[in-house]
Structure formats: structure tokens, C-alpha cells
N, C-alpha and C positions, 0 to 999 in steps of 0.2 A: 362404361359405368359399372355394371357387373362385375368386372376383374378388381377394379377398385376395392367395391364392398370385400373381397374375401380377401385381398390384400389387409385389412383391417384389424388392428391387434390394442388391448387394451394397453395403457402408455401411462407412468405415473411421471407427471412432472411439477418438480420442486422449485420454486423462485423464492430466491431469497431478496428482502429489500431494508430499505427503511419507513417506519409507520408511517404514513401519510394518508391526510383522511382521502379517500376519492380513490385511493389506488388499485381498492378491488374489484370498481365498479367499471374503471379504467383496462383492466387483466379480463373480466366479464364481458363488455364491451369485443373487444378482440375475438374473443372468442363465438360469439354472438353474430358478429359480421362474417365471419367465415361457416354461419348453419353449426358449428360445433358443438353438440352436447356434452354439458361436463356430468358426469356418472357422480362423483364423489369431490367434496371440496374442505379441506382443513386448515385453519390457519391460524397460527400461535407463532409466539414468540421463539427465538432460537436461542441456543445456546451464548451467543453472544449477546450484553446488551443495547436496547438499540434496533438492531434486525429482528425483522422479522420473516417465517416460513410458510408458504402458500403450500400445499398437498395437494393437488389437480389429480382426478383420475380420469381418465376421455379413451374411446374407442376411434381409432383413427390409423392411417396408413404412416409410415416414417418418413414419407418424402413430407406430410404437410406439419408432421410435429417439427422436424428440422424449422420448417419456415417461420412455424409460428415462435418456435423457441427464439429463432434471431429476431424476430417482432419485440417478442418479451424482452429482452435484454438491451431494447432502442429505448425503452422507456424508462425518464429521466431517476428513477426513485428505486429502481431494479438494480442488483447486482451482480446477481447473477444466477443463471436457467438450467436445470438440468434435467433428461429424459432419461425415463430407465424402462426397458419393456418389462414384465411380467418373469419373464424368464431369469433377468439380470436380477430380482430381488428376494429376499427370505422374508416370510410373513411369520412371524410368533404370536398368538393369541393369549394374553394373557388377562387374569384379573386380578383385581386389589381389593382387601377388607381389612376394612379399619374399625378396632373394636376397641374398646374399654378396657386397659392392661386389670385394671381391680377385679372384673369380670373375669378375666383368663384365672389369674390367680385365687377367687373364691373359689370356681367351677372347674372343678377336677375333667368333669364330662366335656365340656369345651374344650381342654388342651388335647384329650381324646380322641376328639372328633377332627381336630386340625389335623393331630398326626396321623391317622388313620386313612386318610384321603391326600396326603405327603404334601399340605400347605408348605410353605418355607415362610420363615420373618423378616421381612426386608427392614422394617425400623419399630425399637422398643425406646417408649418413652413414660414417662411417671403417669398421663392422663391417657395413651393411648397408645396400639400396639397396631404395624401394619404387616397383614400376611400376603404373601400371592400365589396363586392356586399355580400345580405343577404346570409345567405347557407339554400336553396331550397330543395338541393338534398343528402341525407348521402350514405356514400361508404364507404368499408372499409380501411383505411388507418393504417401508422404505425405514 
């Protein structure tokens, strides 16, 4: 039981499906029967529409993620499971501010203070402008 525990590495895994009401509690469920704590849980829409992306983060050994992933991918509304350990991934930390474009442009001292601390503008529009802070600091992300 000891070897186990240090065999133990945090694990992100991604299911992608189609919305269906019940199917998170279904994904929770699984994990729940197996004692599994979930660290971290995210889940939005994907790039495509229609599907949607669960974010799992769980501390666990690779022999019982394998099993749990092919569990995941038996169920009928699942498309499909992917693990990734910690190592396999890049984390970027980033932020977003969304201000008043009339504000940037009255307030000399504003456009100042963004360039100063090396914001960049991801999108300028007539009612609002969005900046996002440099990235500082890398993590791993999926």
C-alpha cells in the first residue's frame, strides 16, 4: 500500500463528450466508486459545437488512470479520454482586462501605465478594449 502512495503523480485528464444532462454526476460517480479525489474540475464548451471538455485534475498512480480512462470512454455520451501527467504539459498564467476604449483614450496616464508593465491588446473595439498582462510566470497547463 506504501509503494503505491509514492508511486502517485498528479494526472490531468480531458473528456471530451456531448451535453447531456446527468453526465457529470455520471463521470463523479466513477470516480467516487474508486475512493478517487478529484483536486480540480473544469468544464466548458469546446472548440467544436455540440462537444463539450471536462478538465479532471486527480493525484493517482498510471496503472489506475489507464483503467479509469477506458471506463470513461465506455460511457455512452463520451468521445473521447485523454491523460496527460504534469510533466507532458506547459502551464501559461495569464490575465485579461477589459476597459472602456474612451477611457484609454481620454487618460494619457492609462495608456502609460499599460505600457509600462508590457500589457499587450488582444482586441480594440468602439465600447471596449482587452489587454492581457505579460506571462511572467510558466505552469503546467493543458
Amino acid at each position: 500500500m506504501k509503494n503505491e502512495e509514492t508511486n502517485k503523480q498528479e494526472f490531468n485528464i480531458t473528456v471530451y463528450s456531448e451535453n447531456h444532462v446527468g453526465l457529470l454526476t455520471q463521470i463523479a460517480t466513477m470516480f467516487t466508486r474508486r475512493k478517487i479525489n478529484i483536486e480540480s474540475l473544469n468544464t466548458s464548451p469546446s472548440e467544436i459545437a455540440g462537444i463539450h471538455r471536462f478538465h479532471i485534475l486527480i493525484s493517482e498512480t498510471e496503472d489506475v488512470i489507464g483503467k479509469l480512462v477506458r471506463h470513461l470512454e465506455k460511457l455512452t455520451e463520451v468521445l473521447k479520454v485523454y491523460y496527460h501527467s504534469n510533466d507532458e504539459v506547459i502551464w501559461q498564467e495569464m490575465a485579461l482586462y477589459k476597459m472602456s476604449t474612451n477611457i484609454i483614450k481620454e487618460h494619457l496616464s492609462v495608456e502609460r501605465l499599460l505600457r509600462r508593465y508590457g500589457a499587450r491588446v488582444v482586441v480594440i473595439r468602439k465600447d471596449y478594449t482587452v489587454f492581457r498582462s505579460p506571462d511572467t510566470e510558466r505552469k503546467p497547463i493543458i
